[in-house]
N, C-alpha and C positions, 0 to 999 in steps of 0.2 A: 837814140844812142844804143850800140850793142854792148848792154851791162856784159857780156859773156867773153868779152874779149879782152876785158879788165880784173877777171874775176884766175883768183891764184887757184890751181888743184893744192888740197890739203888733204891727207889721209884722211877716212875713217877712222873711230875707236870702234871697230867692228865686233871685237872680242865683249866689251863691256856694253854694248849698245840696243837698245831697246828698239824692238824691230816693229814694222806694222805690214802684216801680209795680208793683201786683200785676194778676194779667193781662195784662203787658205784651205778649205773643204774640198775643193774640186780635186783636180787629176795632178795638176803640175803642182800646185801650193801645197798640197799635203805633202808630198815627196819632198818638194823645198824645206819643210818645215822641219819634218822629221829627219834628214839630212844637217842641217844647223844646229838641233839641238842634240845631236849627237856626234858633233863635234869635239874634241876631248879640250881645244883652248875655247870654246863661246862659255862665256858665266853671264851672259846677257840675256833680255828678255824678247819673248814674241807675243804680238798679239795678233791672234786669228781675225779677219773681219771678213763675216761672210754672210751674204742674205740665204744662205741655204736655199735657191732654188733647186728647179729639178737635177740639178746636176754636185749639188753639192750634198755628201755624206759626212757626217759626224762621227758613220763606224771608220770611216780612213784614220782615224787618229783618236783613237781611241785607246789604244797604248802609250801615245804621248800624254793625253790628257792625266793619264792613271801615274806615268812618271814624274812628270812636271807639272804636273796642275798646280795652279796659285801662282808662286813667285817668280816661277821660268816661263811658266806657257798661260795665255790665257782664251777664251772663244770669248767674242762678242759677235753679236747676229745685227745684222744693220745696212743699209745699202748705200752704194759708194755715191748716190746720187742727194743723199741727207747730209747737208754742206754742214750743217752744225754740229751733229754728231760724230763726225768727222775732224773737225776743226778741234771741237773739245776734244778728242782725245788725243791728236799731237799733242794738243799744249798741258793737256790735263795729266797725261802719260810720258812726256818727255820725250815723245818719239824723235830719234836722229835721224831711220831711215823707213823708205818706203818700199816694198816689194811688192808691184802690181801687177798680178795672174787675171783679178776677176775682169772676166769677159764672158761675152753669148759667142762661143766659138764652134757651131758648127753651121758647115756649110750650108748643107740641106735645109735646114732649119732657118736661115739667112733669106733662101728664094723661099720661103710659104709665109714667113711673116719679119720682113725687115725691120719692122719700126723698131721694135726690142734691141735690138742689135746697133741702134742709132743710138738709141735711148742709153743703155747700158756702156757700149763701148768710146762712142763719141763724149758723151753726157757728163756720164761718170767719171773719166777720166780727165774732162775739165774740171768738175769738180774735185779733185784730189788736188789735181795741180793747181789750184786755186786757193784750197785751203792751206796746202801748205805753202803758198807763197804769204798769205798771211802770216800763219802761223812762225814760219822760221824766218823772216824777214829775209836779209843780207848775210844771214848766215852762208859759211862755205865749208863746214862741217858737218855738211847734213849731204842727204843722197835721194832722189827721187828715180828710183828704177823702173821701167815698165819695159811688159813683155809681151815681145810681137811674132809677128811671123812672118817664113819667105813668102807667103801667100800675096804680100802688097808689091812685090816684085810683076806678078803675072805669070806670062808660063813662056817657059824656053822651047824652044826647038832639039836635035837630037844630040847637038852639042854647047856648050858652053854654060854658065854657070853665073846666080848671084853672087854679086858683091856687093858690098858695104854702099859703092856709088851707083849701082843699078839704079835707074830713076823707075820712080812706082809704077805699076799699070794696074791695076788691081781689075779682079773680070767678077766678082759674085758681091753682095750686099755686105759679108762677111769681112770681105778682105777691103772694100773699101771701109766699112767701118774703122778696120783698124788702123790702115794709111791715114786714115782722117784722125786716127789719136795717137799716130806717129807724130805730125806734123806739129800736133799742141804742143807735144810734150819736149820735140825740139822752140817752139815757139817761145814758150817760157824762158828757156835757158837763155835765147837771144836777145829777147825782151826785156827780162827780168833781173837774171842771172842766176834763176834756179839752177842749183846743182842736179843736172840730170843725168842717166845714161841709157841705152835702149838695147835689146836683142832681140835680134830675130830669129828662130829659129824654126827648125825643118821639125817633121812629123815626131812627134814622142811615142815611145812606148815604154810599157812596162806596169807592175805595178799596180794596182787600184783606177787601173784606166777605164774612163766608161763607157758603158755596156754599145751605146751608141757608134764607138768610133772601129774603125775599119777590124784592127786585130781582136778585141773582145768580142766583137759582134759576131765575128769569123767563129773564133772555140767555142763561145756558148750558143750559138746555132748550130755549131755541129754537135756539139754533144747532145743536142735536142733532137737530131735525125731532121733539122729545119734547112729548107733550100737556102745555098748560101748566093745570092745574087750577085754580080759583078756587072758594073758600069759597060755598058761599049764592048769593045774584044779581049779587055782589063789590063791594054799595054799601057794605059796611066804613068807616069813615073813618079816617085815618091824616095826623098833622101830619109829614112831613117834613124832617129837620136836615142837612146838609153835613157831613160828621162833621169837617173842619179848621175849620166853623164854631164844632162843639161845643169841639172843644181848644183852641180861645182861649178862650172861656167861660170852662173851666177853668179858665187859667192865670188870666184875668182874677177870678175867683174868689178862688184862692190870693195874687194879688197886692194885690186892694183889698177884696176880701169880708171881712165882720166874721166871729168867730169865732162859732158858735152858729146862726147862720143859714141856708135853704134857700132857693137859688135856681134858679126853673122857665129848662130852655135850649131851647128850641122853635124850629122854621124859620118857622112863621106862616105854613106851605104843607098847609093840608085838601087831601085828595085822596082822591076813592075808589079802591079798591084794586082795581077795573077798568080805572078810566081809566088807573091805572101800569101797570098791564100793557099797556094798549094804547099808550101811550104808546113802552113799552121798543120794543115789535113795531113803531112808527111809525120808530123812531130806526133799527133795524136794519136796514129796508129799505131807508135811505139809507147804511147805514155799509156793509154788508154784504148786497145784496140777496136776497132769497128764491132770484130766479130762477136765482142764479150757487153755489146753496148745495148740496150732491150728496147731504145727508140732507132737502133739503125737495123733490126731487122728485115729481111730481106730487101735494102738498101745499097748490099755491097759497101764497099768503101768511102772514108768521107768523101774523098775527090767526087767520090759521083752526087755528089749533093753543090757543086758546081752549077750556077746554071746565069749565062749570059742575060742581061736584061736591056732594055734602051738606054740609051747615053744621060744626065743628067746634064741641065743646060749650063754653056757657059762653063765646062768642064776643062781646069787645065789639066795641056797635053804632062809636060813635065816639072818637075821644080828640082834645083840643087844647087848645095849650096856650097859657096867659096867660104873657110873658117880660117884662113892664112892666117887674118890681123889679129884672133885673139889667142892663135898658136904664138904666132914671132913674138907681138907685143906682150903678152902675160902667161905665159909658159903653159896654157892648159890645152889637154890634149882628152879623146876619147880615152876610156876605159874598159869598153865594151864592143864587141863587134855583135852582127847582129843574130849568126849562129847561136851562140851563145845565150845570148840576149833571150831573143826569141824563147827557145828553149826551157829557158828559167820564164819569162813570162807565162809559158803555159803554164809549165805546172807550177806554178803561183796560184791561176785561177782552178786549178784540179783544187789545190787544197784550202783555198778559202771560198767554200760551198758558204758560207753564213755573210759573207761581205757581199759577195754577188747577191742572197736571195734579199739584204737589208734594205739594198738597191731596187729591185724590182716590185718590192712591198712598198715603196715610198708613194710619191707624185710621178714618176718614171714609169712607164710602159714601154718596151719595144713594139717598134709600130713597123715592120717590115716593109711596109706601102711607102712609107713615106722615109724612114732610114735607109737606105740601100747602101750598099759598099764605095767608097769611090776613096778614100786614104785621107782623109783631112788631117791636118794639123793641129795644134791646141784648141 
């Protein structure tokens, strides 16, 4: 029987509701997070859950913790693949809803060692959706969110564009991981009748983004006077997202989206993954010039710190993405173009010197061999 075709949409109590964000340490959940609790109507609560691997930082929210620690905000360290302590804390915490980030989301890291990426993104996210199907029975006031990417799409040609009904192709370990925890977490709702909803979205920036991914890797290599290596001839395509753009999405999701449904959140900003880098190197030499920088000595400009490398396998050509259904259907629209964006992203990372270096004092290394530039997604 399709319990999901019997099953009524009923609002969320969004505003008073007790949230459980997995991955909240990383890149997208901490933005998420500190975007909700600085909401002027949320009087609800969040709980961080995060196993803090290499990619997760406790300094990203670290001014949340100091505002709302205790009754608004809390960290719990623990991983999505511990069905119990999972389970316990729906039922133990009341959780309504769930917002699920934590994933192994880089490429590169996908082709040297898959299994993790099965383990964590396949694994894990059955067990979430497992425990809360315990946990909240037949309820239809609850919300199981998770977040994906255009990546399970595959890769386009020089025109046309994801939809919502693109059927998957996914071409790296990455992105089938995550089609593979699309599929559950529509399974459920069919099955079951968990209330779920899904997004995909295009490349994020901004923010506390890490060191690893295409634009951070870019400015704090150049500020290092460090060769910035680019995939192929770096015509890549890559749609760009504001990541405070994405976190409304979100919210806007949870607050108007119908249960069952997937909706694409895209900047509607194609960019070859040259021109971002030459871009970042454009922005630096007005924010922070070459000439005044004591690792670009006689290096000339950042552009010259460009340097073409071999293709990385299995590399999509382009991705972008179609946002129509969550524009028409739930009135949410960008907020940012990517001038702009950009822009304030860097000098973000100019002024948070101690967020960056918290990062690279961890379990994290840039490993330039083996991170190269090619624009990933979450």
């Amino acid at each position: 029987m399709d319990y999901s075709a019997q099953q009524a949409h009923q609002p969320l109590d969004l505003d008073r509701a007790t949230i459980l964000v997995t991955g909240g340490a990383g890149f997208i959940g901490s933005n998420f997070i500190r975007s909700v609790l600085n909401r002027d109507n949320f009087c609800g609560r969040i709980i961080n859950y995060d196993n803090l691997t290499y990619a997760g930082n406790m300094h990203s929210l670290s001014d949340i913790a100091d505002r709302f620690g205790g009754s608004r905000y809390t960290f719990e360290r623990g991983d999505i693949n511990d069905f119990d302590r999972v389970k316990d804390l729906l039922t133990g915490e009341k959780i309504s809803v769930i917002v699920h980030f934590a994933a192994e989301s880089h490429v590169d890291r996908s082709i040297c060692g898959p299994k993790v990426f099965v383990e964590t993104n396949v694994n894990g996210t059955f067990n979430l959706l497992e425990a809360a199907r315990q946990a909240w029975g037949m309820r239809t006031d609850v919300r199981f969110h998770h977040i994906s990417t255009d990546e399970v799409y595959g890769s386009l040609g020089d025109i046309g564009h994801f939809f919502e009904t693109t059927p998957y192709d996914p071409r790296s370990p990455y992105s089938a991981s995550k089609a593979a925890s699309d599929h559950l977490v529509r399974a459920y709702y069919h099955t079951y009748g968990l209330p779920v909803s899904i997004s995909n979205c295009s490349n994020n920036y901004g923010p506390y983004h890490f060191p690893e991914k295409l634009i951070p890797l870019v400015i704090l290599s150049a500020l290092e006077g460090k060769p910035l290596p680019v995939y192929g001839n770096g015509k890549n395509v890559r749609d760009w997202l504001y990541v405070d753009d994405h976190c409304d999405a979100v919210w806007m999701i949870l607050e108007k989206g119908m249960s069952g449904e997937t909706y694409n959140v895209g900047g509607e900003c194609e960019m070859q993954n040259i021109e971002v880098v030459q871009r970042i190197c454009d922005i630096l030499e007005r924010l922070a010039p070459a000439a005044a920088n004591p690792h670009m000595s006689s290096k000339g400009t950042y552009r010259n710190l460009i340097t073409f490398v071999k293709d990385r396998p299995g590399h999509d050509r382009r991705y972008a993405i179609n946002c129509d259904k969550i524009k028409q259907a739930l009135g949410w629209k960008q907020n940012h173009n990517f001038e702009s964006g950009l822009q304030d992203t860097v000098a973000w990372y100019l002024k948070n010197v101690d967020w960056v270096q918290s990062i690279r004092s961890g379990s994290y290394v840039i490993n330039t061999q083996l991170l190269r530039l090619s624009g990933e997604t979450v």
